[in-house]
N, C-alpha and C positions, 0 to 999 in steps of 0.2 A: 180822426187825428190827421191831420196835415203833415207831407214828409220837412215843412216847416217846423213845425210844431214836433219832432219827431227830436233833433239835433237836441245834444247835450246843454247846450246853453238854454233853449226852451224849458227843459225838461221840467217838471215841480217836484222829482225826487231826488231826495240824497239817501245814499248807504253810509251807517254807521258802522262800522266794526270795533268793536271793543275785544282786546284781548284777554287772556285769563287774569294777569295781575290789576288789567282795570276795573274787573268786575268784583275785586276780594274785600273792597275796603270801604265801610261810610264817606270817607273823604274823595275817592276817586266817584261814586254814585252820586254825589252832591257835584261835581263837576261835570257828571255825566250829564246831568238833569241841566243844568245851565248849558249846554250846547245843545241839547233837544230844542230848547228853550229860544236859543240864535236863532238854531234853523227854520223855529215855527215863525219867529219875526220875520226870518228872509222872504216869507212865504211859501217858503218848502215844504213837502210831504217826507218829513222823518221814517227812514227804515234803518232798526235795529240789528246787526248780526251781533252776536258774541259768545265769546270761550266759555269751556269750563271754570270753575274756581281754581286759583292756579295751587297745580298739586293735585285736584282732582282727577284727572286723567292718570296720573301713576298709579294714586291708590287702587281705581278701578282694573287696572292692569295688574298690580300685587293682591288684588281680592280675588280673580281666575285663577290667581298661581296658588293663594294658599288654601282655595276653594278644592282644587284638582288635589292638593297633599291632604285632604281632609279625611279622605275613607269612611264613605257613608251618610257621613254628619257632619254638620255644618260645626265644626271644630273650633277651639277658642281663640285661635293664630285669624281664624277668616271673622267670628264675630268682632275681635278687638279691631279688623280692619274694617269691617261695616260701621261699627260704631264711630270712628274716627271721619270717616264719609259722612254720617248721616249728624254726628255734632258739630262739623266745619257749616255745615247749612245751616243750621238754628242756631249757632253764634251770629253768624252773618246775620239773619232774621232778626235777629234780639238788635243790634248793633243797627239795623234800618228801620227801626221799629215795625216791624211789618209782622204778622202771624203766616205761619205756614199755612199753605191752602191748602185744601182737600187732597187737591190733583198730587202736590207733593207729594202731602204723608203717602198716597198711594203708589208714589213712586219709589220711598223708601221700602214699604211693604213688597212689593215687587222685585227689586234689585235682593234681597233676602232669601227670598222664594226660589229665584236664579242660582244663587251661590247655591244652596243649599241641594235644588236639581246637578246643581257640578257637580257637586261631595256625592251625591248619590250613584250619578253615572259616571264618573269617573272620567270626562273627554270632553271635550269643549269644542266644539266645531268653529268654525271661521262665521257663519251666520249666527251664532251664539255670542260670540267675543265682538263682532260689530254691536249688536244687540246692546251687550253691557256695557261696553264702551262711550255707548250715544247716550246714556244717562247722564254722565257730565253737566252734558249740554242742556239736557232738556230740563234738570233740576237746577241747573242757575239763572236759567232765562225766567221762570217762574217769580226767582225771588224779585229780579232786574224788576218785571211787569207789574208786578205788589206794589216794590219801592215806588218806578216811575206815578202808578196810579195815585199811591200815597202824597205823592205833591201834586196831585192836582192834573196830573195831564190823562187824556184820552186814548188808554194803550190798549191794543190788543195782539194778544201773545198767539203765535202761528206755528207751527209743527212743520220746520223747514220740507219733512220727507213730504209733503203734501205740493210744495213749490218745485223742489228740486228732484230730477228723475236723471237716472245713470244711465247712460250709454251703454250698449253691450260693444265691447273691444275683443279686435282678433287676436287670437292665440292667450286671452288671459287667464289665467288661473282662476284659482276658487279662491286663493286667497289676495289677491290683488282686486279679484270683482270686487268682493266684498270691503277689502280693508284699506282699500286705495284708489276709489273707484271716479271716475271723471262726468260731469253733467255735461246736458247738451242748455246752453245759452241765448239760445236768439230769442230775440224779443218776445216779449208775451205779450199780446193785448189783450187776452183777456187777465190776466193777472192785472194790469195795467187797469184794466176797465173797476175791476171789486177793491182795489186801493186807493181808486180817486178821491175818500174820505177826505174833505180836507180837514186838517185839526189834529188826526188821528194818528197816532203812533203805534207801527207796527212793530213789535219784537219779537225776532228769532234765533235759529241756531246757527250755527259754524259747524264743521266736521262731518255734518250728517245729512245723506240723502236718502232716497228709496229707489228700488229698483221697480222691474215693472212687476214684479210677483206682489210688490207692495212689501218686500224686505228691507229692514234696517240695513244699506251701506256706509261704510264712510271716504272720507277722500283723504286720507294718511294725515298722519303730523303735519302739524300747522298749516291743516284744512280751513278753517277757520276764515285765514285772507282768501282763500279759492272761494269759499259759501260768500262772501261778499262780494266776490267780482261778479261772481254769477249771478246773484241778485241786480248786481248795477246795471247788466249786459239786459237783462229780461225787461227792468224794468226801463229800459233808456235811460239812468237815473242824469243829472246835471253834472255830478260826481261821486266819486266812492273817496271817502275819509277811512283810512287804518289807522286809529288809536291805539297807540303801544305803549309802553313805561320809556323810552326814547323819541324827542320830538324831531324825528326825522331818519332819513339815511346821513349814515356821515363818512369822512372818508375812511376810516377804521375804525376799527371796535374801538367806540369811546370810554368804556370798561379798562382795557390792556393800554391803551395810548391816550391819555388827556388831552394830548394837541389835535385828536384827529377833528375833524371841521365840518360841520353841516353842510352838507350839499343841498343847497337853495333849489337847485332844479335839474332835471334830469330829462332825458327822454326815455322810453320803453323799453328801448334794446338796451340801454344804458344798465339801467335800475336792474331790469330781469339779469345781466349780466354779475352786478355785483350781489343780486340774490343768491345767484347761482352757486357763486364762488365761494361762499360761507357767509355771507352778511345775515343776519339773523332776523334783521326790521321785516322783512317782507321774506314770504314763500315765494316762490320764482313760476308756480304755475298761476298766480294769481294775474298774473299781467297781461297774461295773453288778451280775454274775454274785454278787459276795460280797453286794449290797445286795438283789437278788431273794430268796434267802435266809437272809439277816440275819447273816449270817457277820462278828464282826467283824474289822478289819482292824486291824493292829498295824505301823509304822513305825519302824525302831528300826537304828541304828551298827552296821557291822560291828565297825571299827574301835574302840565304846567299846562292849561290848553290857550294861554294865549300868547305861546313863543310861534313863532314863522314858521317852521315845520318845512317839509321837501312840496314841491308839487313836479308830478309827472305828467308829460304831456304828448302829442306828436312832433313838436318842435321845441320842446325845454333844452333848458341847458343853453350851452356852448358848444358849438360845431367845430371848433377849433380841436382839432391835435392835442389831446394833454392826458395827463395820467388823473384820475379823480378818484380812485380807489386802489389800496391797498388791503386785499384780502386775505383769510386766512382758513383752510378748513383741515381739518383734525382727525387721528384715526382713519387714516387711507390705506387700504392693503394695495401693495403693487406686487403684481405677476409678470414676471417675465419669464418669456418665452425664447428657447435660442436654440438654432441647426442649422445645419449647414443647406441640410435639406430644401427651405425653403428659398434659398437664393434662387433667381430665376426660375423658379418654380410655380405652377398653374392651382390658385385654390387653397395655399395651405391658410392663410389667415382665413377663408373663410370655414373650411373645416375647424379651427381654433378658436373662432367666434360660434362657431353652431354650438360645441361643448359648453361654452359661457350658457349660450340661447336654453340649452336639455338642462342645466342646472339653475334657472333661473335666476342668473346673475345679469345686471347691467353694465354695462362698459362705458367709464367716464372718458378720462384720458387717454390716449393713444400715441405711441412713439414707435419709428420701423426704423431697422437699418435692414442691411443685407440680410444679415445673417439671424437675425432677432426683434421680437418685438416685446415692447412691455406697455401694461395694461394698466390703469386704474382702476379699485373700485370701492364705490363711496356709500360707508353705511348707511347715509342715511337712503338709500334706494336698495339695499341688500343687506338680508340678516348671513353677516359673514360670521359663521360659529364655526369652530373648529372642525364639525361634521363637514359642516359644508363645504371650508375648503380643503379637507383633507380628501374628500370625493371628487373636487375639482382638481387634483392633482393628479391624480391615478388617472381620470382618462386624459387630461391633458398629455400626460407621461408618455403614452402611446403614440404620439405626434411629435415631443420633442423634448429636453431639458428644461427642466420647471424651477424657479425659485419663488417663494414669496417671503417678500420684503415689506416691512413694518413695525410698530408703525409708523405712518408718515403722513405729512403734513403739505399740502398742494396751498403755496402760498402762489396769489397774482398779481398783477401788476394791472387795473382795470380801467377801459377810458378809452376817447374813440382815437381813433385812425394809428393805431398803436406801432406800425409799423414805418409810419411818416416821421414817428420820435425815438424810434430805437437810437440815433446817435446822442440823444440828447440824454438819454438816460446812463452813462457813463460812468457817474459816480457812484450810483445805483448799482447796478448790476457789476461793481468792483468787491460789492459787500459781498458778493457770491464766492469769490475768493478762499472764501476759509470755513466755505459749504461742500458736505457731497452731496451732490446733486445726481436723484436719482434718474429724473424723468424731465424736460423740457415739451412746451407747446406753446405752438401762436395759435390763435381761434380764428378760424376759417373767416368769422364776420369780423374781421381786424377791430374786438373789444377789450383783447386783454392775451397778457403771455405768461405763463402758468410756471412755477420751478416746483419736483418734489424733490423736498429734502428730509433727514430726521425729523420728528416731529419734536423732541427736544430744541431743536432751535427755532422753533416757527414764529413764538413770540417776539423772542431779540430781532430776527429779523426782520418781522413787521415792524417793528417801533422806529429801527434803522431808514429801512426803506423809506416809512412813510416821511423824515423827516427830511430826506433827499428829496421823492421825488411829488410829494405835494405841499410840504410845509412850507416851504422859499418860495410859493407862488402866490404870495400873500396878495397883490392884487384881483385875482379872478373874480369875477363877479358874480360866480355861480358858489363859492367856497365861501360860506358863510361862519360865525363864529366858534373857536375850540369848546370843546365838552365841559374844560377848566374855567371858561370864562361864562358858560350858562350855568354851572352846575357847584364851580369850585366854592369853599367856604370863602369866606371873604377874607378870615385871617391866615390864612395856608394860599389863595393869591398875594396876599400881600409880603410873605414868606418868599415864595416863591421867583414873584413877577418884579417886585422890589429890590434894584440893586445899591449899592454903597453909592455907587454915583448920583442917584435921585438926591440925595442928602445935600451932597457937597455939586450941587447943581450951578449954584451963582460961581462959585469958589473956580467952578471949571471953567465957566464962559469967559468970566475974566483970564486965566491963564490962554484961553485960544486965542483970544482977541491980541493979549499983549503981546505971543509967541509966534501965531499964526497956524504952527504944527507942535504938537508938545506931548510927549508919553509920562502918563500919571499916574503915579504908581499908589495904592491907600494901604498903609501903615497897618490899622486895625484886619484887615483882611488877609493880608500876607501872617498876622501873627495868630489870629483864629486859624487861618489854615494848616500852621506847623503845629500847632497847639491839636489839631482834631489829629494829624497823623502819629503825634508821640504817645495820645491816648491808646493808641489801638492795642489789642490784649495780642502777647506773642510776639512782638516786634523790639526788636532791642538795639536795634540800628536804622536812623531816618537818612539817607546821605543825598542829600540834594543835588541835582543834576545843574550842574554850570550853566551851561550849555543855554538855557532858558534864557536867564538873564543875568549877569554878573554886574549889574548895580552894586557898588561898595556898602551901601546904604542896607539894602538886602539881605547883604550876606552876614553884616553885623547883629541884623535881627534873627536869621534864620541860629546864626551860634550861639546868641542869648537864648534861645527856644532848646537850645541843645544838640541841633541837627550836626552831621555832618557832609562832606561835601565829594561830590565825585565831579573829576575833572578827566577832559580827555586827549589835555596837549600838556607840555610842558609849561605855558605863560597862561594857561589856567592856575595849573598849580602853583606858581610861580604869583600871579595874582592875588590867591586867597591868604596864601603864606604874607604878602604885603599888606595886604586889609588887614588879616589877623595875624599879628604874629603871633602869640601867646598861645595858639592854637595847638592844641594836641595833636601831633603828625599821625596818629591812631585815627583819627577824625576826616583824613585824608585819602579815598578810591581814588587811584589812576589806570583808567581807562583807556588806552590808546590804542590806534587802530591803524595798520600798516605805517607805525610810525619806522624811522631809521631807529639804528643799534644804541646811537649813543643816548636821548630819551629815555631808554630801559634802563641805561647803566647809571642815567644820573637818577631816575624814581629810587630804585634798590638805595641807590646812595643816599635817600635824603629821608630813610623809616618810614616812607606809606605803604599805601599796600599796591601795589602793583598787581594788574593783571596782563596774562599772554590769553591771546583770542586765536591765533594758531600757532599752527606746529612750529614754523621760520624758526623763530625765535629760539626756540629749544633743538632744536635742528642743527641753526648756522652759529648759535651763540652759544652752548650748555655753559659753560663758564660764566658769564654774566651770572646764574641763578644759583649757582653751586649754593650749598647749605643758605639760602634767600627761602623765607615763605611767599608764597606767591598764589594770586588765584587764577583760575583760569574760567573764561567764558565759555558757555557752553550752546550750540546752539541746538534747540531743542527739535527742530524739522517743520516747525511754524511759524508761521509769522501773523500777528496780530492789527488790527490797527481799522483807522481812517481812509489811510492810500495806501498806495503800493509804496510812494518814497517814504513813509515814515513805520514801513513793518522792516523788521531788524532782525528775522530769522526767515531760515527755510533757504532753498537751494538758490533762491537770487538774491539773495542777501550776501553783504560781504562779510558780515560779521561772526563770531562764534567755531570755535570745532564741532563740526557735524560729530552727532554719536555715533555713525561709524569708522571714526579714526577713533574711539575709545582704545580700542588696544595698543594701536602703536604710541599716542599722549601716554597711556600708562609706561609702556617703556622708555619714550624720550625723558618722562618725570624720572623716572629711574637712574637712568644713566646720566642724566645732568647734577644729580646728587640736589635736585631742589626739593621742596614740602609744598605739598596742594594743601592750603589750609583753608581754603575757599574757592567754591564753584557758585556761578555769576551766568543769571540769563537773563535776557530781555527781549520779548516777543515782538513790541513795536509799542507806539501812541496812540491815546485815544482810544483804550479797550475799556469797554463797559462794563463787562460778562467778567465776575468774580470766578469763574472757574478757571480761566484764563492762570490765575497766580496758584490754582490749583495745579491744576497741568505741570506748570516749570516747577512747582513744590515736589511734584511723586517723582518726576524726571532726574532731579537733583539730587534728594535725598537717594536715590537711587543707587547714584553713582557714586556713595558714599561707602558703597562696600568693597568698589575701587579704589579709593583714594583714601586710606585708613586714618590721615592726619587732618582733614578736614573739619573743623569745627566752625564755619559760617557757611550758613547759603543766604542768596542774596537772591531776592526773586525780582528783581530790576523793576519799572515805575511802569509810565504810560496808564494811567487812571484816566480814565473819559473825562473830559470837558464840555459841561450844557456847549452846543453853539450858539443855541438859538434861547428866548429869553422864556423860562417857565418849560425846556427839556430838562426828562431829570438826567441826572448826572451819576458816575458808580457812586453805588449804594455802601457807602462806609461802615456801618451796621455787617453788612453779609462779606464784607472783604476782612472786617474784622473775626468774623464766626471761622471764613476759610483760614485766617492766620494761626486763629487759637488750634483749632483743628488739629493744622501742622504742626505746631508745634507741640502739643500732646502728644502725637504719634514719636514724636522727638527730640523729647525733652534732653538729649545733650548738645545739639545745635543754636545755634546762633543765629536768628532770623536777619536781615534785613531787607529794607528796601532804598526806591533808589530815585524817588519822582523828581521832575522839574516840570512841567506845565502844571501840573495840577497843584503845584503853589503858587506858580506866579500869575499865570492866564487870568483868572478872577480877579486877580487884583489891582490890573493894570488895564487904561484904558487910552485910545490914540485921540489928540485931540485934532480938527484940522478945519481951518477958517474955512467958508467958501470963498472962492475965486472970481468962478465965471457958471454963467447957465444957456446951453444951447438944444434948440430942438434940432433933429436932424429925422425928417419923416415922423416914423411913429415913435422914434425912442429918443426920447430923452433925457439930457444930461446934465449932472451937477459937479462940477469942477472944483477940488480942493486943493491947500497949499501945499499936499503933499501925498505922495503916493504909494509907488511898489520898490522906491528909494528907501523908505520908511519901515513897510509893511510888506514883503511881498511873501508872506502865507495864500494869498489868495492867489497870485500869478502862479508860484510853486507845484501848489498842490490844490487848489480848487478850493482852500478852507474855506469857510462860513463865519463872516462876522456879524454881527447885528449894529446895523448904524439906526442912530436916531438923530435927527434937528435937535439938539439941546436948546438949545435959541425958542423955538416953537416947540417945546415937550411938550405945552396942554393944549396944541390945536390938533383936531381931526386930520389923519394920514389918511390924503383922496390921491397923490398924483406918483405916477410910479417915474424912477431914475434910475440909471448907470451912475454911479459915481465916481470918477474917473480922477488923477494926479496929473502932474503937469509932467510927467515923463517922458518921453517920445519913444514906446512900445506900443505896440498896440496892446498890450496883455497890462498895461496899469489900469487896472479896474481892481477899487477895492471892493465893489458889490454891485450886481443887476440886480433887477427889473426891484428893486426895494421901493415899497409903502412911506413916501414920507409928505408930509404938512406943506404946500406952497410954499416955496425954499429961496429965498435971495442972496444979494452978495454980502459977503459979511457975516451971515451965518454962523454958527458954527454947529458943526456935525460930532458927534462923538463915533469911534466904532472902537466896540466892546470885548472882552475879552480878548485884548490884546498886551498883559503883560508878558508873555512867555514868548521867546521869538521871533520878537522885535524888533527891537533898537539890538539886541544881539544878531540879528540876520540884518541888518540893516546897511546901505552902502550911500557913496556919493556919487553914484553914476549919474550922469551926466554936469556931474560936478554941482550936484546940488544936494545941501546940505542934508539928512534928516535929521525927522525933530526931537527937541529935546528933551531930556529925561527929570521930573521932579517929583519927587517922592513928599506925600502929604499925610 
């Protein structure tokens, strides 16, 4: 063989790996056989690796445990678990039409004989548990080879431990030789030379190798992709395919996040990186052996095998600067270490790392200060049982003050030159905010920056993150389709991805065209919306936040609905009282905030309800409130939200009495001779996390053993809003479960709440002609009739609108824009780097979710008009 003839692209072999779930099912086996079937047409030489039956690996780990409880005899806890093992395989057999072969049944016979040797001796060695283990494997490949031969193809089944041979590693254990053990990879030619069969299909195992005694090893959990790399590396193969239940890497678990996005391509350090960090597609020690020589790597569905799938390579991907993953890994114990001691001091981490070394633990993460350091450590490389780290404490204990904290959750941020976009991730790591944050790290190969936090928030904050710092990069050419859009039902997209504007499409173009700029507000949306908040169980009060949008139009609907209305000036209230007069003054929160004296003394005087948010008032004024009910706001020590300008508690907020002026408010209440008949908080906008109205619920109800006369809590609005088109939104369902809750525990209270976005934002939409189109270098721009005049949520606070070309809604989005207003800021930008269809003058553009906020924030600076408001 020629070192031509040597190169991956020459190669005539491919490695299969199939995972456990690919190998369970008639349906995945018939899709398997049709890619055997490709490869034999490409003129490739098919190599088989693959898993146990999935589930068969645990069983065989719960058949040792209840083998060892047996005493003597193979007991009926261990036979009902034999049985279970040994009828998943002749299900499968019956269901591939295939008869069990010899080999098998003698495999079952064996596996029996084993257990049964446990019960008798009572202990299980580490080259025993390898042993049983490697069953799995070697009784699924059998059925695989049956099925393959039963259509027709020319297969012959290999006894991986005959291929693959362990390395002896220094300083390792008995039980890492055995139960985690690493092969040695370089090419084989003569392995190469006995495979040259053309035609022939080779099938083997995953997870198991031999050592040189010729003992059963294995190479740990989800060995599996490492027994395939190592195959591809021996045999030079063209490439190694990993078949999984997932047709690719993507940018998050597409399980937890629908939006997360196929990663079309990667390169090595890439991939191994977001292995590392918890991605589940691929083991992270598989990369190495195909990236030594340049072997690329193809991830691709059992289940769908002709979706596009990831390929890895030495130059995949985009070399550019960008975040491409959002990861998540679970159950982390962290140990920190703290003394005074080691400040300028010679050796002590590594004395504190030898201890880790003498207990056999690995060390993930790492963070120093002066005075302390704390550690990561990550199950899956360490059996952390209570033994173990209550031993690792004690002698740590002798070196310094110990805590371990858990568990927790080591969420990352993954993607290259990571340190090149820390500015740009801003909005991002604002969500950290209202995280403790136990442990921070940059990875030395600038791929990724690590936070541990509660593992309780890991999720929410995945789902957050990813939608900041990968979802809005909708152009990449490496970020290929959402999980929702390969995988979603078609009626639950259409649910979903489907807004009220699709509908009333013509109806709109015409109003931009006539307007130019125009805010459209839909009738049936705003009334579904009031209509889902007055259902919810435990709420007895809706009071609509002004403030959003004070359309007359609006407000006449939201009163029909039965809502009523919090306002936070005087010509609010003043307002609604004019829209409605007939309106019940009961119907009516005033909310004001460092207003003047006289504001209080006309609210009091006009039967609303009135709140005081500090002390001032009862301070400078107690006469104003004398025998007045009134409520007061309370702030609970957090603050919630999107941004920082839209969270409304916590020490830089201006809002609320901090709970520790609770005592003194109790005696201003007093000596003013007023009634607290309601306590009132609001965390901030844009909270997703139903606990959130939890929280203000115990804090509230709390203070109700102070404040005796209280018979309403108000747990103020800020319900999350999708930004983006097909994010979910709070879950009304579980915000209703926390309401009833509350109110169960206190059934003589009076619930309310207190939204404004989350009526109006959905239901309003900005319309805005195009103007002008200019390139300037690489970015370019699409100019509309109207701007941050209009809309400035986005100059404000960074929000996220979703604009589409209404005009062009059914052509292909190829060319990315700024969309910019004719303001003279530089900060009129209603949206970068956006995905939209070859765009002209004339146009018209929609951007979404724009009722709440609006034409209410809206100005005429630079003495140009914004646009108008029509409700349809």
């Amino acid at each position: 063989m020629t070192m031509a003839d040597s190169t991956p692209a020459a190669s005539p072999w491919v490695v299969l790996k199939f995972g456990g779930t690919s190998v369970s099912s008639v349906a995945n086996w018939k899709n398997i056989a049709a890619v055997v079937r490709d490869r034999l047409a490409e003129g490739l030489r098919p190599v088989i690796v693959h898993s146990a039956l999935s589930g068969i690996t645990d069983r065989l780990e719960q058949l040792l445990a209840v083998s060892l409880d047996s005493h003597n005899t193979l007991g009926n806890e261990a036979q009902a678990v034999m049985n279970q093992i040994e009828q998943r395989h002749r299900d499968l057999a019956r269901d591939l039409g295939v008869t069990p072969s010899q080999d098998l049944e003698e495999q079952f016979k064996r596996l029996r004989q084993i257990a049964a040797g446990i019960a008798l001796v009572g202990e299980v060695s580490e080259r025993l548990r390898a042993r049983v283990m490697a069953q799995g494997e070697l009784m699924a490949t059998r059925l695989g080879a049956a099925f393959l031969a039963s259509q027709g193809l020319d297969v012959q089944w290999v006894d991986a431990r005959t291929v693959l041979k362990a390395e002896q590693r220094r300083n390792a254990n008995l039980r890492s030789s055995y139960l985690s053990a690493t092969c040695n990879y370089e090419p084989d030619l003569e392995l190469q030379r006995r495979w040259s069969t053309q035609g022939t299909v080779f099938i083997s195992q995953g997870f198991i190798a031999s050592d040189e005694q010729g003992d059963t090893v294995l190479l740990g959990r989800g060995g599996s992709d490492t027994s395939g790399s190592y195959f591809a590396a021996k045999l030079g193969a063209r490439r190694l395919e990993i078949w999984t239940d997932v047709p690719g890497m993507f940018s998050a678990n597409p399980r937890s996040v629908p939006t997360a996005r196929l990663l079309r391509a990667l390169e090595y350090d890439e991939a191994q990186e977001i292995a590392s960090s918890g991605a589940k597609v691929l083991h992270p020690r598989c990369i190495m052996p195909v990236k030594q020589y340049g072997i690329p790597l193809y991830v691709y569905a059992t289940q769908t095998p002709k979706l596009e799938g990831t390929v890895i390579t030495t130059h995949g991907g985009n070399v550019a600067a960008q975040v491409k993953a959002v990861t998540i890994k679970k159950n982390i114990t962290l140990v920190s270490m703290e003394t005074v001691g080691m400040w300028h001091s010679v050796g002590f981490l590594a004395d504190a790392f030898q201890v880790f070394k003498d207990h056999g633990l690995s060390i993930d993460l790492v963070s120093t200060s002066e005075t302390s350091v704390t550690v990561s450590l990550d199950p899956a490389a360490n059996t952390l049982d209570k033994s173990t780290l209550d031993a690792l404490m004690v002698d740590l204990g002798k070196l310094c003050r110990v805590e371990v904290i858990g568990p927790c959750a080591a969420v990352s941020l993954v993607g290259r030159n990571i340190r090149a976009i820390l500015h740009r991730l801003g909005d991002a790591l604002e969500l950290f905010e209202e995280q403790k944050i136990y442990l921070v790290t940059q990875a030395a190969n600038d791929l990724n920056i690590t936070f541990v936090i509660d593992e309780g928030q890991g999720d929410r904050l995945v789902s957050r993150l990813h939608d900041i710092a990968i979802q809005k990069m909708t152009a990449d050419r490496v970020l290929g389709p959402t999980w929702e859009e390969l995988y979603g039902p078609k009626d639950k997209a259409a649910i979903d991805l489907k807004q009220w504007w699709h509908d009333r499409r013509n109806d709109l173009i015409s109003l931009g065209r006539e307007h130019s700029a125009a805010f459209v507000y839909d009738r049936a949306t705003l009334t579904a919306k009031a209509k889902a908040l007055r259902a919810l169980p435990g709420i007895e009060g809706v009071f609509y936040a002004l403030k959003a949008n004070w359309h007359p139009d609006i407000l006449k609907l939201f009163a029909e609905q039965g809502l009523g209305f919090e306002c936070v000036s005087r010509a609010e209230v003043e307002h609604v009282m004019k829209t409605l007069p007939k309106l019940d003054r009961q119907k009516i929160l005033f909310t004001p905030n460092f207003a003047p004296r006289a504001e209080y003394e006309w609210g009091v005087q006009q039967g609303i309800w009135v709140t005081l948010d500090n002390l001032h008032p009862l301070k400078a004024w107690p006469e104003v409130f004398k025998g007045r009910d009134v409520f007061i706001r309370i702030d609970t020590g957090y603050g919630r939200g999107h941004h920082d300008k839209v969270r409304t508690a916590g020490v830089h907020s201006k809002f609320g009495v901090p709970l520790f002026e609770m005592d003194e408010l109790e005696r201003l209440v007093k000596a003013s001779g007023a009634r607290v008949v309601g306590l009132h908080a609001h965390t901030g906008s844009g909270v997703f996390t139903v606990d959130n109205w939890k929280s203000v619920g115990d804090t509230l109800t709390a203070l109700t053993q102070r404040f005796k006369d209280v018979r309403i809590v108000d747990l103020g609005g800020g319900l999350g809003v999708p930004e983006r088109l097909g994010q979910q939104g709070v879950q009304l369902s579980e915000f209703g479960e926390t309401l009833a809750a509350l109110k169960a525990a206190h059934p003589q209270l009076t619930l309310w709440i207190e939204p404004g976005r989350y009526l109006v934002a959905e239901a309003g939409v900005l319309l805005a002609q195009v103007t002008q189109l200019k390139g300037k270098g690489e970015v370019n721009y699409v100019g509309v009739a109207t701007g941050m005049n209009s809309l400035i949520r986005p100059a404000l606070y960074g929000a996220h609108h979703e604009i589409v070309n209404l005009t062009r809604l059914d052509d292909l989005a190829t060319e990315v824009f700024n969309v910019v207003g004719p303001i003279c800021e530089s900060g009129d930008q209603l949206g970068n780097d956006r995905l939209l269809p070859p765009t002209q003058e004339g146009d018209v553009l929609l951007i979404a979710t724009a009722g709440a906020y609006g034409r209410a924030m809206s100005s005429t600076y630079n003495l140009r008009e914004p646009a108008i408001e029509v409700l349809i």
